[in-house]
Backbone of each chain as ProteinMPNN parsed JSONL, in Angstrom:
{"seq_chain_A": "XXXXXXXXXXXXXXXXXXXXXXXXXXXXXXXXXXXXXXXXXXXXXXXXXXXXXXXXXXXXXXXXXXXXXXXXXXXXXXXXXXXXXXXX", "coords_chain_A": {"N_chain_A": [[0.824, -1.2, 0.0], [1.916, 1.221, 0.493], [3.773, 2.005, -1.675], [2.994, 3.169, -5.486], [3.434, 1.416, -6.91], [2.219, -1.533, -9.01], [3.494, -3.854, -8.928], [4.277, -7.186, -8.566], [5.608, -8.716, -5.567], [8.383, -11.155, -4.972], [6.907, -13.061, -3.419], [5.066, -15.656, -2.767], [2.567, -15.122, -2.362], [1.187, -12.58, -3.451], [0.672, -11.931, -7.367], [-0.574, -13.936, -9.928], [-3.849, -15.167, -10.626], [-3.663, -17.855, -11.822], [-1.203, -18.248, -10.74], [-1.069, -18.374, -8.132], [-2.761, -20.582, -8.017], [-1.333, -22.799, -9.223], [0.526, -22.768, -6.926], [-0.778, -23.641, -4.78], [-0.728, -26.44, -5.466], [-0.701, -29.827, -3.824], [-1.382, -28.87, -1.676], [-3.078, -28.738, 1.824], [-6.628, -27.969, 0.923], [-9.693, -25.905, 0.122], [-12.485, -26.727, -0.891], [-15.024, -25.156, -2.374], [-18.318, -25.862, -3.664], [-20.949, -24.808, -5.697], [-23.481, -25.683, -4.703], [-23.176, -25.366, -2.025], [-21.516, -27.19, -0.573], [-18.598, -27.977, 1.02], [-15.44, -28.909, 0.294], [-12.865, -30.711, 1.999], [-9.364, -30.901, 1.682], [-6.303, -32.761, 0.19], [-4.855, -31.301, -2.376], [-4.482, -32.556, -5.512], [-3.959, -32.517, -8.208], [-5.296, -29.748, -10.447], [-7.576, -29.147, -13.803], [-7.459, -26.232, -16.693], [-10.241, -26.357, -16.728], [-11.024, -26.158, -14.238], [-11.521, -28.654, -13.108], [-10.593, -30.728, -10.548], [-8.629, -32.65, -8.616], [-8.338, -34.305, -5.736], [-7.112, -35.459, -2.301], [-7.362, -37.1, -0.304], [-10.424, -36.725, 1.178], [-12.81, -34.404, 2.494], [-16.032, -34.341, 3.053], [-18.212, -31.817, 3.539], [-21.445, -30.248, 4.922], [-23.48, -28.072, 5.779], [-22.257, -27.561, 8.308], [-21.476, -29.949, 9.196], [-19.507, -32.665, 8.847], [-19.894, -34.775, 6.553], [-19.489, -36.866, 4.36], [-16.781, -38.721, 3.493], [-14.193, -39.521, 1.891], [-11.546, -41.108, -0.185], [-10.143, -40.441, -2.385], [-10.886, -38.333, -5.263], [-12.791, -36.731, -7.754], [-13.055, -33.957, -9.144], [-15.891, -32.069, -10.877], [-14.989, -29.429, -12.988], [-17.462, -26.972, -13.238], [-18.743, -26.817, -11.415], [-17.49, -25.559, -9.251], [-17.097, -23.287, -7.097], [-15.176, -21.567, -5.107], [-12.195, -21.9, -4.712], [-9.887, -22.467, -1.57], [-7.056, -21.813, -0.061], [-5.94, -23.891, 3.139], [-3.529, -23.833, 4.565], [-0.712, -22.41, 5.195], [1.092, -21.013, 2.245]], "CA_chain_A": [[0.0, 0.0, 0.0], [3.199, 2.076, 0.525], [3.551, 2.888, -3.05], [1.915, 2.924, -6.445], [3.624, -0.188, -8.368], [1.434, -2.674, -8.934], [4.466, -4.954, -9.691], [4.052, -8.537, -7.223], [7.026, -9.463, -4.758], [8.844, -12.219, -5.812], [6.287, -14.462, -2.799], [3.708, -16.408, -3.381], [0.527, -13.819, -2.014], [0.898, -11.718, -4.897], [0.564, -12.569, -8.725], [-1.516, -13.898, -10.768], [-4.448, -16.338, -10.046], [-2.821, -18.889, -12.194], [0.093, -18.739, -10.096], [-1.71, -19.114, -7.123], [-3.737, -22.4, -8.162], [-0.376, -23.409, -9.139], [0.994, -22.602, -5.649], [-1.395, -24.37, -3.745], [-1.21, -27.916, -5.688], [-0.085, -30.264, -2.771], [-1.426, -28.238, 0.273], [-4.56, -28.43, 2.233], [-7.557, -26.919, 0.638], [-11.201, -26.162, 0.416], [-12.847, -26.621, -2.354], [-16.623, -24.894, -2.266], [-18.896, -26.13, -5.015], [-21.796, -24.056, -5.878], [-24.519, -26.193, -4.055], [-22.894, -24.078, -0.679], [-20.862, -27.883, 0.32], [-17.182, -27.83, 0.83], [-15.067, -30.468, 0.001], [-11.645, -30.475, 2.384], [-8.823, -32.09, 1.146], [-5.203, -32.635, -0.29], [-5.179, -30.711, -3.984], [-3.567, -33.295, -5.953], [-3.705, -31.789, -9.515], [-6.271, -29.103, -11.334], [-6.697, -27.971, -14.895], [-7.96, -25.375, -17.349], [-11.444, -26.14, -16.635], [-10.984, -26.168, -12.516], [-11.484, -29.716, -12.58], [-10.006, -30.857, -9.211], [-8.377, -34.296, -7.961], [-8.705, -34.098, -4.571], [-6.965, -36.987, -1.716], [-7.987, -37.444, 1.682], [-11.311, -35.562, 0.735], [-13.947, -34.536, 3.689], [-17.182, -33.247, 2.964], [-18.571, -30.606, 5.213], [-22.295, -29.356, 4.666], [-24.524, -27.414, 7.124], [-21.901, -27.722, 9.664], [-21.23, -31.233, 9.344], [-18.738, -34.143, 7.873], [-21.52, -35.803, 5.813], [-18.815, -37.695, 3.957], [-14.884, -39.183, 3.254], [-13.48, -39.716, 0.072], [-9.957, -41.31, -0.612], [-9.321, -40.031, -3.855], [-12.088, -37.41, -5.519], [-12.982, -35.529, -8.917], [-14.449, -32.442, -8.911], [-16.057, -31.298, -12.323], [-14.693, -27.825, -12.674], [-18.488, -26.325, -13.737], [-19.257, -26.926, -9.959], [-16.798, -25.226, -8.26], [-17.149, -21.329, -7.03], [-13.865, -21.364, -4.774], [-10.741, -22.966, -4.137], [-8.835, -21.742, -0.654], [-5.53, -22.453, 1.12], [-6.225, -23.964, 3.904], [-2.082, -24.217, 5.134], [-0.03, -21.468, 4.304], [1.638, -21.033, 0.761]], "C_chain_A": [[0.856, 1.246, 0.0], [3.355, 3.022, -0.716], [2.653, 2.775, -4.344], [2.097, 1.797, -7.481], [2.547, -1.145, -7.665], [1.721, -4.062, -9.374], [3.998, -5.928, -8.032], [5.564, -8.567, -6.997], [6.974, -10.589, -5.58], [7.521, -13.846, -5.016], [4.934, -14.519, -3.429], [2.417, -15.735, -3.479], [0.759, -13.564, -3.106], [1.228, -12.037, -6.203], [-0.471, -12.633, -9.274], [-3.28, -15.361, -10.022], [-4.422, -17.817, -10.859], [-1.687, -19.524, -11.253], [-0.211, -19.02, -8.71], [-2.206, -20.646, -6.972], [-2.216, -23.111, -8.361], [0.726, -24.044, -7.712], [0.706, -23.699, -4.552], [-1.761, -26.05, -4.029], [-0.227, -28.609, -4.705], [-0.658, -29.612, -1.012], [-2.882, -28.653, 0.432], [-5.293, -27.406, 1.447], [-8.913, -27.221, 0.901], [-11.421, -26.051, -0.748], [-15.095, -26.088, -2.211], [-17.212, -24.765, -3.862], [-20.668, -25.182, -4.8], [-23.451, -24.427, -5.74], [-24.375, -25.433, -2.321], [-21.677, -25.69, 0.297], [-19.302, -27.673, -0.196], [-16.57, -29.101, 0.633], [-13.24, -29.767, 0.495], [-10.745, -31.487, 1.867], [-7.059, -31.74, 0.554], [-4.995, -32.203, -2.115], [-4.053, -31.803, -5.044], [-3.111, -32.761, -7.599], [-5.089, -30.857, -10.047], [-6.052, -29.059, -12.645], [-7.707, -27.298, -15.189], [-9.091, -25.336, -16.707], [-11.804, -25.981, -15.384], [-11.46, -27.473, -12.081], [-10.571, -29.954, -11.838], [-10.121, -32.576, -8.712], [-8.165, -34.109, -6.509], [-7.673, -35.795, -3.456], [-7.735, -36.335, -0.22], [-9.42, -36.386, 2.428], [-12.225, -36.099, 2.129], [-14.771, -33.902, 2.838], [-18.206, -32.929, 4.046], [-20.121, -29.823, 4.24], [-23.281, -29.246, 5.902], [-23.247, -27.917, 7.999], [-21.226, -28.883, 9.775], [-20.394, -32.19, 8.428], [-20.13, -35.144, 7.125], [-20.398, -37.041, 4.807], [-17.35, -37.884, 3.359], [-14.766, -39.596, 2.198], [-11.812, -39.622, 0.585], [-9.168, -40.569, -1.216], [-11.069, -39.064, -4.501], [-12.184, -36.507, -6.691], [-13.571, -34.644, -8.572], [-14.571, -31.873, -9.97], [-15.77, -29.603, -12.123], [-16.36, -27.269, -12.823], [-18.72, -25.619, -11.847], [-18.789, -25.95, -9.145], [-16.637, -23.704, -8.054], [-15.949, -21.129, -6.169], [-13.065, -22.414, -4.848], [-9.847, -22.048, -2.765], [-8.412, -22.578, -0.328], [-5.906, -22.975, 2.49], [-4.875, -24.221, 5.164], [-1.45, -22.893, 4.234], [1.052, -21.942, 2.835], [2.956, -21.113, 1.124]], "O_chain_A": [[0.415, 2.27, -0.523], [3.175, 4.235, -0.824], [1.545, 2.26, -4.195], [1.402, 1.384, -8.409], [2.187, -1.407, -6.517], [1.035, -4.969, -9.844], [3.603, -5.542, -6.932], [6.472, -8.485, -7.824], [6.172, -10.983, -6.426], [7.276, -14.947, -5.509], [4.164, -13.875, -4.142], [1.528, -15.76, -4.33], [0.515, -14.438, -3.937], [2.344, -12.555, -6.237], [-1.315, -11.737, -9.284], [-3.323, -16.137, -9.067], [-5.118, -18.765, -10.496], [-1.356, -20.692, -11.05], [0.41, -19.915, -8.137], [-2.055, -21.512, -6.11], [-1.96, -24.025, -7.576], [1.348, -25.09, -7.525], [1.437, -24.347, -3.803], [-2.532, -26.772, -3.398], [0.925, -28.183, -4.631], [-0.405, -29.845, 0.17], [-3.691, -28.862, -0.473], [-4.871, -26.266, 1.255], [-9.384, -28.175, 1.521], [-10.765, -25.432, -1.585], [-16.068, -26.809, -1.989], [-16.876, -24.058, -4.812], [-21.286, -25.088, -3.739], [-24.39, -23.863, -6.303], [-25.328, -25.075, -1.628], [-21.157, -25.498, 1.396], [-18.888, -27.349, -1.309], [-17.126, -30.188, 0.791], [-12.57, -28.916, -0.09], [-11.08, -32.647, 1.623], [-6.65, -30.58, 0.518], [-5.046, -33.109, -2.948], [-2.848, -31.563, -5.128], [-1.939, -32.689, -7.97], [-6.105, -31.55, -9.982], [-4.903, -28.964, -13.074], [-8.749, -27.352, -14.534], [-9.235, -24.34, -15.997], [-12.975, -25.635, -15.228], [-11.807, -27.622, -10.91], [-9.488, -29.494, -12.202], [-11.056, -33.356, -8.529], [-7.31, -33.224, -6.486], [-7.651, -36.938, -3.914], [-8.331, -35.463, 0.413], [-9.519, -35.717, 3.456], [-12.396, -37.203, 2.648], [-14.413, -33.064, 2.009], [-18.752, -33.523, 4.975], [-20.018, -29.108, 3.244], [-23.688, -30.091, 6.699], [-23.495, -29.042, 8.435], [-20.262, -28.855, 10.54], [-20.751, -32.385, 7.266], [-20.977, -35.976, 7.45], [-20.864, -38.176, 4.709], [-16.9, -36.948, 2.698], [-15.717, -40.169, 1.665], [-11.141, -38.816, 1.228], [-8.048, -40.127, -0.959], [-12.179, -39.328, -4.037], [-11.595, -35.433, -6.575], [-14.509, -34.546, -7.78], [-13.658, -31.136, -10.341], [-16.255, -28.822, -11.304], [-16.425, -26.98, -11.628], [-18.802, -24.496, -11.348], [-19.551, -25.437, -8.325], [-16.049, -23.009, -8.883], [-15.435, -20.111, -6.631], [-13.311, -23.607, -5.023], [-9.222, -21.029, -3.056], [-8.805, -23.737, -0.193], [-6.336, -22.001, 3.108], [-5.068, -24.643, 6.304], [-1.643, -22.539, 3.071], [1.577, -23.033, 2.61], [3.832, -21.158, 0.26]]}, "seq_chain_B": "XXXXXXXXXXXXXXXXXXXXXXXXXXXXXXXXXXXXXXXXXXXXXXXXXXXXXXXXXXXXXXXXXXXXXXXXXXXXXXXXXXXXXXXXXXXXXXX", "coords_chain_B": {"N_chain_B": [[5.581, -31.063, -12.523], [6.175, -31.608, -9.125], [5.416, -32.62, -7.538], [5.048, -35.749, -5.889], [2.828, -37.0, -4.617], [0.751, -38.31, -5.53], [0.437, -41.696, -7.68], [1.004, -41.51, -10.682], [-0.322, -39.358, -11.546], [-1.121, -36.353, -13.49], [-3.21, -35.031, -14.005], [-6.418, -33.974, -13.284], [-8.315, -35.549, -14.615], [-6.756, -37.975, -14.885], [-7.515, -39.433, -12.622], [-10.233, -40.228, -12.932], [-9.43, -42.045, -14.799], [-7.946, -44.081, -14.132], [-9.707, -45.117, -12.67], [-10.855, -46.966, -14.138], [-12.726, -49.622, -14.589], [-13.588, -50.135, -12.589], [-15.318, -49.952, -9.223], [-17.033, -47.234, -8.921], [-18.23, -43.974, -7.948], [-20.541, -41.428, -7.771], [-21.65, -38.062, -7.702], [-24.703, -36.645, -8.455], [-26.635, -33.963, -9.631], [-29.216, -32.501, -8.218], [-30.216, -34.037, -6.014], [-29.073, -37.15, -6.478], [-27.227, -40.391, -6.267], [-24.668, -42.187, -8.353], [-23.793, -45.634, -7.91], [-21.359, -47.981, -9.842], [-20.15, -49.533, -11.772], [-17.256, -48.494, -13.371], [-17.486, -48.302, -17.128], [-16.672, -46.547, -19.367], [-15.275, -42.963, -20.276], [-15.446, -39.596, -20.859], [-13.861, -36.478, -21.668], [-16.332, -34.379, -21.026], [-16.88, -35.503, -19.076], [-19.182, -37.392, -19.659], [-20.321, -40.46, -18.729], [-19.926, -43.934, -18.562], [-21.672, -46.737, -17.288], [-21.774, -49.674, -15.383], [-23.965, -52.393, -13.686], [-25.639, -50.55, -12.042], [-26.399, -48.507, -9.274], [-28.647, -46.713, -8.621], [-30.07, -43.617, -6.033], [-31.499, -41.267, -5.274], [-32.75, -38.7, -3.101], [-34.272, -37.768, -0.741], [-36.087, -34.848, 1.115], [-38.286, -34.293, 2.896], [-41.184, -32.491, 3.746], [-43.125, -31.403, 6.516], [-46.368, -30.364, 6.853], [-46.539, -28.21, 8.154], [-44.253, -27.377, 7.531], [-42.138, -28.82, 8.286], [-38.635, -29.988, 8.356], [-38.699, -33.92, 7.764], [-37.195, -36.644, 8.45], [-34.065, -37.508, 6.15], [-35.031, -39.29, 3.571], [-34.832, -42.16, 1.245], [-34.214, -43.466, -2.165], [-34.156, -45.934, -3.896], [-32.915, -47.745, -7.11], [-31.626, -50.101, -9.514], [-29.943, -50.419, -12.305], [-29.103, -52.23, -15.328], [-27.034, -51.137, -16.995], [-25.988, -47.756, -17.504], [-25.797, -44.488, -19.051], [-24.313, -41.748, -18.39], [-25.076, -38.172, -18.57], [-22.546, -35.923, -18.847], [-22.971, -33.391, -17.812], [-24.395, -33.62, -15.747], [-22.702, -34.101, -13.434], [-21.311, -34.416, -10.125], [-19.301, -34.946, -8.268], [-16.858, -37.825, -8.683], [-15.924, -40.333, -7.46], [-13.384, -43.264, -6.406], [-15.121, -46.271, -5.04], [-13.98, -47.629, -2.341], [-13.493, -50.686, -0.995]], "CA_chain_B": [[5.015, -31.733, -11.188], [7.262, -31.785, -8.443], [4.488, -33.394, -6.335], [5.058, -37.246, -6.199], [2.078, -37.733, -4.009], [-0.165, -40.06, -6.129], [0.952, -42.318, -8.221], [0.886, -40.867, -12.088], [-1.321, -37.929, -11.814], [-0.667, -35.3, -13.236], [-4.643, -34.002, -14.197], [-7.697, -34.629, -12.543], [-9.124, -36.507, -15.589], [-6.564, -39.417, -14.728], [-7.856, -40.131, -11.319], [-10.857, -41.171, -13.254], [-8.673, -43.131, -15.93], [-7.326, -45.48, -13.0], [-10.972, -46.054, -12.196], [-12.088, -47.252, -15.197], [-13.365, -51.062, -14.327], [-13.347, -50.079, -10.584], [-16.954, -49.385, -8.722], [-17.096, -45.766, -9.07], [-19.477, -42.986, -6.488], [-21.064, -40.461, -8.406], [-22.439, -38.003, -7.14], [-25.666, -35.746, -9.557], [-26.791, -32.927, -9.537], [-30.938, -33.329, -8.254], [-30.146, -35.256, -5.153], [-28.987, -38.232, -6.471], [-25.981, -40.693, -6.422], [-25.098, -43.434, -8.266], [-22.634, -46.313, -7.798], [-21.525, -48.795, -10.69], [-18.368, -50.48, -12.515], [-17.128, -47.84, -14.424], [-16.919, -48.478, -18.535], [-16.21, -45.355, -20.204], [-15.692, -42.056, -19.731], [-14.633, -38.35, -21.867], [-13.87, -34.885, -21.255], [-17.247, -33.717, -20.831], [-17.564, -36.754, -17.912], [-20.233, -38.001, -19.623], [-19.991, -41.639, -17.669], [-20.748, -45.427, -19.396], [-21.625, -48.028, -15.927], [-22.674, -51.236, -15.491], [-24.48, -52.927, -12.117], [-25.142, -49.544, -11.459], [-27.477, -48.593, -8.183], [-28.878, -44.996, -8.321], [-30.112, -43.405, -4.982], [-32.526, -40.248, -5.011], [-32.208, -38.579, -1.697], [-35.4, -37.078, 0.113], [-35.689, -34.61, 2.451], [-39.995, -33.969, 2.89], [-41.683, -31.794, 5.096], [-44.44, -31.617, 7.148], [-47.64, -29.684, 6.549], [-46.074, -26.946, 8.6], [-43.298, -26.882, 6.612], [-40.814, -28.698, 9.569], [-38.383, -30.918, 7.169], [-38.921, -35.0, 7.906], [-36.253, -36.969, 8.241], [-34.052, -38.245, 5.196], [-35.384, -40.545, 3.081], [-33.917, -42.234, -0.286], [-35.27, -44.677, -2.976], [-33.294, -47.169, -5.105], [-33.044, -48.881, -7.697], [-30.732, -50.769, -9.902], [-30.281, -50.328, -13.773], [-27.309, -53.019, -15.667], [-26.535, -50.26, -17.853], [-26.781, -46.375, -17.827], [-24.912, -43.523, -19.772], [-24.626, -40.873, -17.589], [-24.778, -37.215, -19.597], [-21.516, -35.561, -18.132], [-23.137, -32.084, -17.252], [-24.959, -33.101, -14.403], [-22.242, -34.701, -12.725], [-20.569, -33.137, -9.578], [-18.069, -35.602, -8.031], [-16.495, -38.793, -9.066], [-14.65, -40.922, -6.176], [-13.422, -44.673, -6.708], [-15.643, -46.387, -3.856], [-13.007, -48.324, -1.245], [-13.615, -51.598, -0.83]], "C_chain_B": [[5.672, -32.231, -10.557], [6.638, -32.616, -6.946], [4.836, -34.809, -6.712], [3.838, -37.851, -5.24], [1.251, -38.654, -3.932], [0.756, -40.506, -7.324], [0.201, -42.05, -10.133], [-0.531, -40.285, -12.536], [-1.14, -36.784, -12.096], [-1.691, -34.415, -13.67], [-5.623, -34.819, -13.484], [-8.366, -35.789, -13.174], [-8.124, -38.229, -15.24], [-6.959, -40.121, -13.487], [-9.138, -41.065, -12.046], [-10.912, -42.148, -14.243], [-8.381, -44.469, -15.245], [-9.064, -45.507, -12.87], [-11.741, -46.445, -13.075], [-11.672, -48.768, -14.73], [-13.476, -51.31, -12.973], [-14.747, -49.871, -10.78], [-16.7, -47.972, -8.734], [-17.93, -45.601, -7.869], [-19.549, -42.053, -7.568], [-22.07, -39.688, -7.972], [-23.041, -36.704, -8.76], [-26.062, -34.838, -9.314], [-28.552, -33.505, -9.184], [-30.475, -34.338, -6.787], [-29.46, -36.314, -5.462], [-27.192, -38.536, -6.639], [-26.437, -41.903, -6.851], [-23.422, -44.34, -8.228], [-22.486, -47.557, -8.721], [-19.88, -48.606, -10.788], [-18.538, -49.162, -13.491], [-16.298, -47.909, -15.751], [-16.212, -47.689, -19.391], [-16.624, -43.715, -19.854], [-14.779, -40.931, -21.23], [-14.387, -37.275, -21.58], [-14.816, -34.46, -20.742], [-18.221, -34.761, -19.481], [-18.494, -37.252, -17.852], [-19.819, -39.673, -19.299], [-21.442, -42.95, -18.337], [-20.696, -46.117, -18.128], [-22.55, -48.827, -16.27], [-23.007, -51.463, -13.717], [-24.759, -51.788, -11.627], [-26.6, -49.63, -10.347], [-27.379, -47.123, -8.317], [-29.659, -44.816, -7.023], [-30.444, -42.201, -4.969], [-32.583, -39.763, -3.42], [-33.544, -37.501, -1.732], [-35.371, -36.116, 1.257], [-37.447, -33.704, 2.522], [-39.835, -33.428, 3.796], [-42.901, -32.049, 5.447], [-45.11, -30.291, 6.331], [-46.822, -28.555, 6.802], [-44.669, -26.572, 8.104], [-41.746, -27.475, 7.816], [-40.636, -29.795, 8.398], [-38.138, -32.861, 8.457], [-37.271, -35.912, 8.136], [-35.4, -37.758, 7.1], [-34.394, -39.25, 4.492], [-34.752, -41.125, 1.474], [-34.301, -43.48, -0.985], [-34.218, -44.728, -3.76], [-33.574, -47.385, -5.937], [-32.153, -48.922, -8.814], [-31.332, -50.837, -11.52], [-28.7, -51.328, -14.061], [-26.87, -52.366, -16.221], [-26.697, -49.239, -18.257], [-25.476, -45.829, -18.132], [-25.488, -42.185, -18.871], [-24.404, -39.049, -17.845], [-23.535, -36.158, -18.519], [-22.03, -33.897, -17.469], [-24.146, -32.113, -16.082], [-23.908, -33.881, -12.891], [-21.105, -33.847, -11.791], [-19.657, -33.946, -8.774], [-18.096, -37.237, -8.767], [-15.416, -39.466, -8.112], [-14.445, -42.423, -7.161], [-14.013, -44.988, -5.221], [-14.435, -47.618, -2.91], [-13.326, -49.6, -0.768], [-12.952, -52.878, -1.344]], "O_chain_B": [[6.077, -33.334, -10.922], [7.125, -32.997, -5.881], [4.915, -35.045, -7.917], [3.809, -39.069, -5.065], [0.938, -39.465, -3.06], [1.638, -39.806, -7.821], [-0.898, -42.416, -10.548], [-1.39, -40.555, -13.375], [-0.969, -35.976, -11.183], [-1.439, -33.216, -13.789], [-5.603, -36.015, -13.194], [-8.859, -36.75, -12.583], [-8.643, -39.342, -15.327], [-6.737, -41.323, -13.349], [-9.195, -42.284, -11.887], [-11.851, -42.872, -14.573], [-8.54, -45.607, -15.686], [-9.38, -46.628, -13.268], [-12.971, -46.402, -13.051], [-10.499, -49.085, -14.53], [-13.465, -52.376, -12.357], [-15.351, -49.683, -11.837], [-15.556, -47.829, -8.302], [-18.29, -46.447, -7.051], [-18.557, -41.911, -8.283], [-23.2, -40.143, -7.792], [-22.357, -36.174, -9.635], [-25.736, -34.687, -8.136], [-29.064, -34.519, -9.658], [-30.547, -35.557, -6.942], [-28.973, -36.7, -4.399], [-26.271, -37.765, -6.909], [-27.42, -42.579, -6.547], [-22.303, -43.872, -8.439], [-23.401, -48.365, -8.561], [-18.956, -47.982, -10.266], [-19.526, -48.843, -14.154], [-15.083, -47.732, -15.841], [-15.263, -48.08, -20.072], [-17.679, -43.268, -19.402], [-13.977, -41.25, -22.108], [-15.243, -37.051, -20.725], [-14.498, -33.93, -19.678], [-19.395, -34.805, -19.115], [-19.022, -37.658, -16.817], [-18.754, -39.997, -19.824], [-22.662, -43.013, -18.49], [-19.544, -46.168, -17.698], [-23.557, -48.852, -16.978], [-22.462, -50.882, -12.778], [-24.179, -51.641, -10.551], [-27.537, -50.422, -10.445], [-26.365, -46.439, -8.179], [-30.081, -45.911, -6.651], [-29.471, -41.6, -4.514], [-32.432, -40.637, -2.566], [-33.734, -36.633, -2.583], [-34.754, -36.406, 2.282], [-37.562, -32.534, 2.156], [-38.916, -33.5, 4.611], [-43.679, -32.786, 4.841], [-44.599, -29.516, 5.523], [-46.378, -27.903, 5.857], [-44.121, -25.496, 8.344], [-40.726, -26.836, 8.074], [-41.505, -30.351, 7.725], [-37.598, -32.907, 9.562], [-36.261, -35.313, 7.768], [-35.919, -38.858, 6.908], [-33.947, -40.32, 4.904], [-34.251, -40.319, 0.69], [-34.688, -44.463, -0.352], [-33.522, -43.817, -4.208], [-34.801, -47.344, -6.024], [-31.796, -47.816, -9.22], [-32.456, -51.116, -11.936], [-27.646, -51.281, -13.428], [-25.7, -52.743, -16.289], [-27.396, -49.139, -19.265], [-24.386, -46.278, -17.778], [-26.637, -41.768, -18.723], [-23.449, -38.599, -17.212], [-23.931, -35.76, -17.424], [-21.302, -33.36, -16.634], [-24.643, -31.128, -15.535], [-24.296, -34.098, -11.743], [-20.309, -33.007, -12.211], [-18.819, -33.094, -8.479], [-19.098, -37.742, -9.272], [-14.234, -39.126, -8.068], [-15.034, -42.697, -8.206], [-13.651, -44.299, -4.267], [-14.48, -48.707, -3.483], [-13.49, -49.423, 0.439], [-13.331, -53.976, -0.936]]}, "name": "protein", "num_of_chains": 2, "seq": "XXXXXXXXXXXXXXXXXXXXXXXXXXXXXXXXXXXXXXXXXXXXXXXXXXXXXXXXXXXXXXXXXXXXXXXXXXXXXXXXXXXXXXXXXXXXXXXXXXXXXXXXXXXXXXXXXXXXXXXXXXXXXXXXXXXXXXXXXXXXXXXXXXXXXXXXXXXXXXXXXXXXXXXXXXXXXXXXXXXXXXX"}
């Protein structure tokens, strides 16, 4: 906020949101699909379309673990976020 | 891909490459899920199964509008094509 470049540090926060999704393959995330359930889990690979492989997947709706998943697709159409859930 | 955490993944679409002749989980858009041997599949995840069991998921209310407790109806088709745009996860089931 200091000054007026709108150039990114060399870390991970700032960039692009390519380079983010890139960032975060391997870490804890959330994945919220556009029914309002989350799907927690290890990000194993995405692509283009925000299709999402998912490991050691929870799903969390209203409050609750409603169900476990090993291994997990996620059709990109579905999906309205992706967050970090472990720092970058 | 500097990740080695699964074993030759390097897009989402191959998780459901390894599960082709496995039991699949599918879950639909509409309530429902279904679970079958999965035959074929394409980009657009439209999904070929066999033995499959679909599973409609209920959730009624009362008069006064208080919701009932879950309810869910079956039943078993040997062979459905599943049109890939209503489909919102794809697990292999663990067993």
């Amino acid at each position: 906020m200091s000054s007026a470049s709108p150039e990114p540090d060399a870390g991970a926060a700032a960039g692009s949101p390519s380079e983010f999704l890139k960032n975060i393959v391997g870490k804890r995330v959330k994945v919220r699909i556009g029914s309002g359930v989350d799907y927690h889990g290890l990000l194993t690979c995405l692509d283009g379309y925000m299709n999402v492989a998912l490991e050691e997947t929870e799903e969390w709706a209203g409050g609750r673990k409603t169900a476990e998943y090993g291994d997990c697709f996620l059709r990109g159409n579905n999906v309205l976020y992706i967050s970090a859930l472990e720092d970058l | 891909m500097d990740d080695a955490t699964n074993t030759g993944i390097s897009e989402p679409l191959d998780l459901v490459k390894l599960s082709l002749g496995e039991r699949v989980f599918i879950k639909l858009r509409g309530d429902r899920t279904v679970t079958g041997v999965l035959h074929a599949y394409d980009a657009h995840m439209n999904v070929v199964l066999s033995q499959v069991e679909e599973t409609i998921h209920f959730v009624d209310v009362t008069e006064e509008g208080n919701p009932l407790p879950p309810r869910a109806e079956r039943r078993n088709v040997e062979m459905l094509f599943v049109r890939g745009d209503g489909v919102i996860l794809i697990s292999p089931t663990q067993q």
